[in-house]
DSSP file (Angstrom, degrees, kcal/mol; ACC not computed):
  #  RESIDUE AA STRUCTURE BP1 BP2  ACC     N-H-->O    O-->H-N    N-H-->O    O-->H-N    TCO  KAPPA ALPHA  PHI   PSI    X-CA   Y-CA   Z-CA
    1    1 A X              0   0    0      0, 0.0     2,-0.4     0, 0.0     0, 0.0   0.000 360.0 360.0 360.0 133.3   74.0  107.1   83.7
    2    2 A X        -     0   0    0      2,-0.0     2,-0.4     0, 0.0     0, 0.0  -0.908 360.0-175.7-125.6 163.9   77.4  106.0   83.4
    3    3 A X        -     0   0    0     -2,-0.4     2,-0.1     2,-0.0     0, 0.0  -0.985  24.1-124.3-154.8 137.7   80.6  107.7   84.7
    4    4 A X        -     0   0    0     -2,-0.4     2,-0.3     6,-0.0    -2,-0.0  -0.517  23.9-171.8 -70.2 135.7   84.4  107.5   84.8
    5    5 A X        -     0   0    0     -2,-0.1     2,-0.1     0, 0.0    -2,-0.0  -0.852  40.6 -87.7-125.9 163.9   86.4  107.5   88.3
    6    6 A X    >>  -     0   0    0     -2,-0.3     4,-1.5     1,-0.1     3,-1.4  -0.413  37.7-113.9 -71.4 120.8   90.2  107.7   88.5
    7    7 A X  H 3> S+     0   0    0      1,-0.2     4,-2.0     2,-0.2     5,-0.2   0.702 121.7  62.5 -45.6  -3.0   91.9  104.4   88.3
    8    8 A X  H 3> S+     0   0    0      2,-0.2     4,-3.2     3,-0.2    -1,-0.2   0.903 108.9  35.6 -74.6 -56.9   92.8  105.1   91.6
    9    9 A X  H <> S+     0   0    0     -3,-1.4     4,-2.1     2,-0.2    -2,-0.2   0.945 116.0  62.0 -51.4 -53.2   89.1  105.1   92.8
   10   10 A X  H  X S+     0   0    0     -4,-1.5     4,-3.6     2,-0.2     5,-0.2   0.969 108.6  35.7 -16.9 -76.8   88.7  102.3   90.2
   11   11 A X  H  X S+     0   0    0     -4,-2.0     4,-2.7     1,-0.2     5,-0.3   0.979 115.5  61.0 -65.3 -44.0   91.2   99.7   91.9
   12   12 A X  H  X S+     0   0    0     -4,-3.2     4,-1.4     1,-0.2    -1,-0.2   0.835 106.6  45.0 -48.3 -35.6   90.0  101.0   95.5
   13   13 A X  H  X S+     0   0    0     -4,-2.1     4,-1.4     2,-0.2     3,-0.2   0.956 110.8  49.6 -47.9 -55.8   86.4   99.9   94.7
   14   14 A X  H  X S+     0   0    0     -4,-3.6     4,-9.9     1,-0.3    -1,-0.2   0.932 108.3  56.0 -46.9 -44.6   87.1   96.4   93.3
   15   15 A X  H  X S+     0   0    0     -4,-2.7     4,-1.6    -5,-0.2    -1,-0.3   0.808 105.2  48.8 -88.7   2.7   89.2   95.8   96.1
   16   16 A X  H  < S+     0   0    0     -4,-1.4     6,-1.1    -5,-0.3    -1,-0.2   0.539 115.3  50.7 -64.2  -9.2   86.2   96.6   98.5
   17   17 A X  H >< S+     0   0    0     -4,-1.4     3,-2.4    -5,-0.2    -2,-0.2   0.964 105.7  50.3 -71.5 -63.2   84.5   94.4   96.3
   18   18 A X  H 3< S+     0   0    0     -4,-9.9    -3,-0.2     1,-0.3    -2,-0.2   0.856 109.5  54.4 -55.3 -55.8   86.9   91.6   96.5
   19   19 A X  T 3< S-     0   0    0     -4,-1.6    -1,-0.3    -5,-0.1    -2,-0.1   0.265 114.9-108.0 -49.0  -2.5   86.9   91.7  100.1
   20   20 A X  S <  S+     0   0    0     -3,-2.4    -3,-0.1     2,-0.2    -2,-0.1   0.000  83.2 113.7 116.6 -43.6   83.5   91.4  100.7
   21   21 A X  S    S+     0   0    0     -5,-0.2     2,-0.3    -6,-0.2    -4,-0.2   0.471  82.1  30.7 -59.7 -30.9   82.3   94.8  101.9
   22   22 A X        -     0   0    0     -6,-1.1    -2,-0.2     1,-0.2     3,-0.1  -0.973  66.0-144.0-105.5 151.6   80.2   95.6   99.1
   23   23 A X  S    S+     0   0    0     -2,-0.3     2,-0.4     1,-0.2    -1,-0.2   0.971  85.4   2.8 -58.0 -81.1   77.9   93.2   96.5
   24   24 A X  S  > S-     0   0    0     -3,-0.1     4,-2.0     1,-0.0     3,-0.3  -0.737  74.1-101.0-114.8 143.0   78.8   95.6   93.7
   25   25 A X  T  4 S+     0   0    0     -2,-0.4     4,-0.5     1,-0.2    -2,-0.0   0.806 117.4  53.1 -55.0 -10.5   80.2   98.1   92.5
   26   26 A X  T >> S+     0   0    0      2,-0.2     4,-1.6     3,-0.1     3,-1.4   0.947 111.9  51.3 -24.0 -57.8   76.5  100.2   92.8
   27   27 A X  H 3> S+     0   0    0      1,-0.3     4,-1.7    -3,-0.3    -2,-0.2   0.708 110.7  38.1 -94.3  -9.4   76.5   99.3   96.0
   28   28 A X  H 3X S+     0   0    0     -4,-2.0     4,-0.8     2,-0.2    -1,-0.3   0.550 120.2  52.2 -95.6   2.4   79.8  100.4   97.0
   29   29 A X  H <> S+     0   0    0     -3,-1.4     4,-2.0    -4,-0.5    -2,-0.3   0.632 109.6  50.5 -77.8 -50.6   79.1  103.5   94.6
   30   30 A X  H  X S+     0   0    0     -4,-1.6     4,-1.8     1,-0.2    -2,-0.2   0.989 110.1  57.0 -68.0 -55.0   75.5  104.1   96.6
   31   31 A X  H  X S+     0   0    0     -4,-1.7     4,-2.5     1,-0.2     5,-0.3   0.821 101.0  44.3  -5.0 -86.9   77.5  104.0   99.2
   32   32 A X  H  X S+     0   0    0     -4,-0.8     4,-1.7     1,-0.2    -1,-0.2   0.986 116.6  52.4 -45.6 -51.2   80.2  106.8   98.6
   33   33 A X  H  X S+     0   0    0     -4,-2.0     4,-2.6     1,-0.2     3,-0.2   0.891 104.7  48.9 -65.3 -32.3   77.4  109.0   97.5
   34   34 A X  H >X S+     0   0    0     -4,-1.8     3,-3.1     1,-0.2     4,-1.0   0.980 114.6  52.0 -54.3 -64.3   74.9  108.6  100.8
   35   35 A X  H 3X S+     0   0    0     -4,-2.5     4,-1.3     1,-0.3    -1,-0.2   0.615 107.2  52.8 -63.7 -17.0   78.4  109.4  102.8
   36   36 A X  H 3X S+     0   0    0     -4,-1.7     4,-2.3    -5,-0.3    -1,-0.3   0.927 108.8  50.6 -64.2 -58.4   78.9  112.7  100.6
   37   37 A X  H << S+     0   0    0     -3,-3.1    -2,-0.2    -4,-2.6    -1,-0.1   0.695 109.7  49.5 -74.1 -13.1   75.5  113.8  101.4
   38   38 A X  H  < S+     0   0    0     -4,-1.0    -1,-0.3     2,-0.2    -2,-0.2   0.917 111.9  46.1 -79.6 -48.1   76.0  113.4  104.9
   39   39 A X  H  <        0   0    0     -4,-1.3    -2,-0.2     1,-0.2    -1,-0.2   0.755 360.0 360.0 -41.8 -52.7   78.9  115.1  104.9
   40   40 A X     <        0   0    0     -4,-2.3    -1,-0.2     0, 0.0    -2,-0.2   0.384 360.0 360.0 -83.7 360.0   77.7  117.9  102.9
């Protein structure tokens, strides 16, 4: 499945990327979602 985020979400990912913090954008994607369900 693929899906659009707001460049604003966009550039925040990359630059978790760039900085190390996640491999990819999946995994900084798997990420957000786990922290959603926790939340929710």
């Amino acid at each position: 499945m693929t899906k659009d985020i707001s460049p604003d979400n966009e550039d925040f990912l990359e630059r978790q990327i760039a900085d190390g913090k996640y491999a990819d954008r999946q995994q900084a994607l798997d990420a957000a979602v786990e922290l959603l369900r926790v939340r929710l």
